[in-house]
N, C-alpha and C positions, 0 to 999 in steps of 0.2 A: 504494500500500500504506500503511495507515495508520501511524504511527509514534507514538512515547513521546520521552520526557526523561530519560537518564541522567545526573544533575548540567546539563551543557550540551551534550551528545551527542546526537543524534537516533538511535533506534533502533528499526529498524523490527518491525512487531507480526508475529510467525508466529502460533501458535494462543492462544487463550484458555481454558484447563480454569480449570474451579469446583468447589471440594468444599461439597456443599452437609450438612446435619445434623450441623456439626462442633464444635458447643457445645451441653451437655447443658440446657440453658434453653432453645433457641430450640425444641430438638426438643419438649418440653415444653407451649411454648406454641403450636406447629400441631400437636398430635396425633397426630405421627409416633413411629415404629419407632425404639428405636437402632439405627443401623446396626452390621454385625458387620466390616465393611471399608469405605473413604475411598467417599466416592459422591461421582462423578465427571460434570460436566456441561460442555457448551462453550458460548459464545457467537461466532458470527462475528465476525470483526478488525474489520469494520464497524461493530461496536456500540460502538468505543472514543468518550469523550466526555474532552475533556481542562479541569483546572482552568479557571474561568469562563467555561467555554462554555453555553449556556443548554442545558437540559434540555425539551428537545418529547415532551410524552406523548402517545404513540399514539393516534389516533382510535378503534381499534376496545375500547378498555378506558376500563374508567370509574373504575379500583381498582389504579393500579401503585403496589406496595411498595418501601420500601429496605431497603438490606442494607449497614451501613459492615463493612467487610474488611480487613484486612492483606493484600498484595498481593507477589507475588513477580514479579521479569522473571529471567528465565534469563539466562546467559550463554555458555555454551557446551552444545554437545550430548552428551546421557547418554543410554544406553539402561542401566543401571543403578547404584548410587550407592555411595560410596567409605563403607563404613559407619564409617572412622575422622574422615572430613572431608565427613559427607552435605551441609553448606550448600553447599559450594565452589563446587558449580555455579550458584549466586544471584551472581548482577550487582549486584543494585539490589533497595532496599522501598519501598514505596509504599502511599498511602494508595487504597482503590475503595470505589467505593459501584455494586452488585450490584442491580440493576432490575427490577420484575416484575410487568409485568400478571396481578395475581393472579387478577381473574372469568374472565382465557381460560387463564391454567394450570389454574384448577380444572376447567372444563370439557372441555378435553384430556383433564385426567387422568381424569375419570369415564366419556369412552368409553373408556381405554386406548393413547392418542396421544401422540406425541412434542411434548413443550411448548416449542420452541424459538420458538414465536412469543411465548411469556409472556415470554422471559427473552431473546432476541435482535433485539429492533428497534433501530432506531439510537439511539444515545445509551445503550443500557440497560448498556455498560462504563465508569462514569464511573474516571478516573485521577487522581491528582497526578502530578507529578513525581518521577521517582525517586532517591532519595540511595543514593549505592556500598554496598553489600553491608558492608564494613568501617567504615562512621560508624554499624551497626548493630548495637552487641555483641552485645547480647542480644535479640534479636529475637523470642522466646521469654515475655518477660516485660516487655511494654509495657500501657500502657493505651491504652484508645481511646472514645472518642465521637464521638457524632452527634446534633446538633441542627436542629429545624426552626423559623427563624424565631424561635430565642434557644431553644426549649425543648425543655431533655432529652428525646429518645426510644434511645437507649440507650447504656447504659453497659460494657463489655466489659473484659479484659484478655486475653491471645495465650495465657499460660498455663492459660487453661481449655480449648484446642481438646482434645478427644477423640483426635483423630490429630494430632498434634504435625507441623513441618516437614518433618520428616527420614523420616517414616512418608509423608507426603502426595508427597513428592517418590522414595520405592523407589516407591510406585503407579506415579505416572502415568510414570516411567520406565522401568519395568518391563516394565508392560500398552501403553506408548504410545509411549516412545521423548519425549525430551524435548528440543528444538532452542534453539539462542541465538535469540531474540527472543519465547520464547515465555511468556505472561504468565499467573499463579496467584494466582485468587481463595480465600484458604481457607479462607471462610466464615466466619459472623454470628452475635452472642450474642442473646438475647430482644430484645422490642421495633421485629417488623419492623413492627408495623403492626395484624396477626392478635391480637395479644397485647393489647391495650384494646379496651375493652369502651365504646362501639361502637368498631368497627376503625376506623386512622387511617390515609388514606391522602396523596398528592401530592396538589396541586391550583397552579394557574396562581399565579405571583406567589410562592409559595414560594421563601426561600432557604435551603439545606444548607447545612450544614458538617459536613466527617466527619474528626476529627484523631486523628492517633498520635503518642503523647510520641516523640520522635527522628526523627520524620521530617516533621511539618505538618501542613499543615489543606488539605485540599480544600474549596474550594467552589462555589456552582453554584445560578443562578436557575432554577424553573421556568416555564416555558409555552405 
């Protein structure tokens, strides 16, 4: 079973939900809907990729996007949230960079298919390690980036998500039931890639970094 870094704790990975449309930029620059409730996607445990482990892009795509994330690990199990202490259930924050064969997701989605092959091959859940839930006041109100190869592709801050934490975590434990080891991507501001003009995607020899004030910098060679 694949496992994370809480501080110096190994902890093993239960499920991976993604909120994806949850910065009013990114929806913007792929020509998406606002959504009217958190949209919710998974990637298999398998797809976790951990701080410099190299990143192998899928053979069958010519076009995988990033996505840098604020990253939640659960710590104990909810089926619904204490609305006077909704974090409590958060273990640990952590930086992800969220992966995605975009030409097989589009393709998917234009016959009407489920695109877990865009967003779930291996590697496509990159992680840091995670710092305790408490060295994270404000978690709420961080900045973050992500660069390729030294150059800004995007810029972000937590408080623009659309669904805030505490909104994203009544979902999925609501509708899902939510278990200790279980890991939340809560989705990405403009500039996955879609958004320049020609689009920018991965390519071999590329190195990431995708950082959040108070918690680190992921990074990660492609090829």
């Amino acid at each position: 079973m694949p496992q994370v870094m809480l501080e110096t704790r190994p902890v093993r990975v239960n499920n991976i939900f993604c909120i994806g449309r949850n910065y009013v930029d990114h929806i913007a620059e792929l020509k998406n809907e606002t959504p009217t409730e958190p949209v919710v996607f998974m990637k298999p445990n398998n797809s976790i990729l951990h701080q410099g482990a190299a990143i192998k892009l899928p053979a069958y795509s010519a076009s995988v996007h990033y996505e840098c994330e604020l990253v939640l690990l659960i710590g104990e199990d909810a089926d619904g949230i204490d609305e006077n202490h909704p974090l409590k259930i958060i273990a640990g924050y952590g930086v992800g960079l969220d992966l995605t064969a975009r030409d097989v997701q589009g393709r998917l989605k234009e016959k009407g298919l489920p695109w877990t092959k865009a967003k779930g091959f291996r590697g496509a859940a990159c992680v840091s390690d995670f710092v305790a839930a408490d060295k994270l006041s404000r978690p709420q109100d961080c900045e973050f980036t992500f660069k390729v190869n030294g150059e800004m592709r995007q810029h972000g801050h937590t408080s623009h998500m659309i669904y805030p934490l505490a909104a994203i975590l009544q979902e999925l434990a609501e509708s899902y039931g939510l278990r200790a080891g279980d890991v939340v991507f809560t989705g990405t501001p403009a500039g996955v890639g879609m958004g320049f003009d020609p689009p920018k995607w991965l390519h071999p020899g590329d190195e990431v970094a995708c950082s959040i004030e108070g918690i680190g910098t992921l990074t990660n060679t492609v090829r």
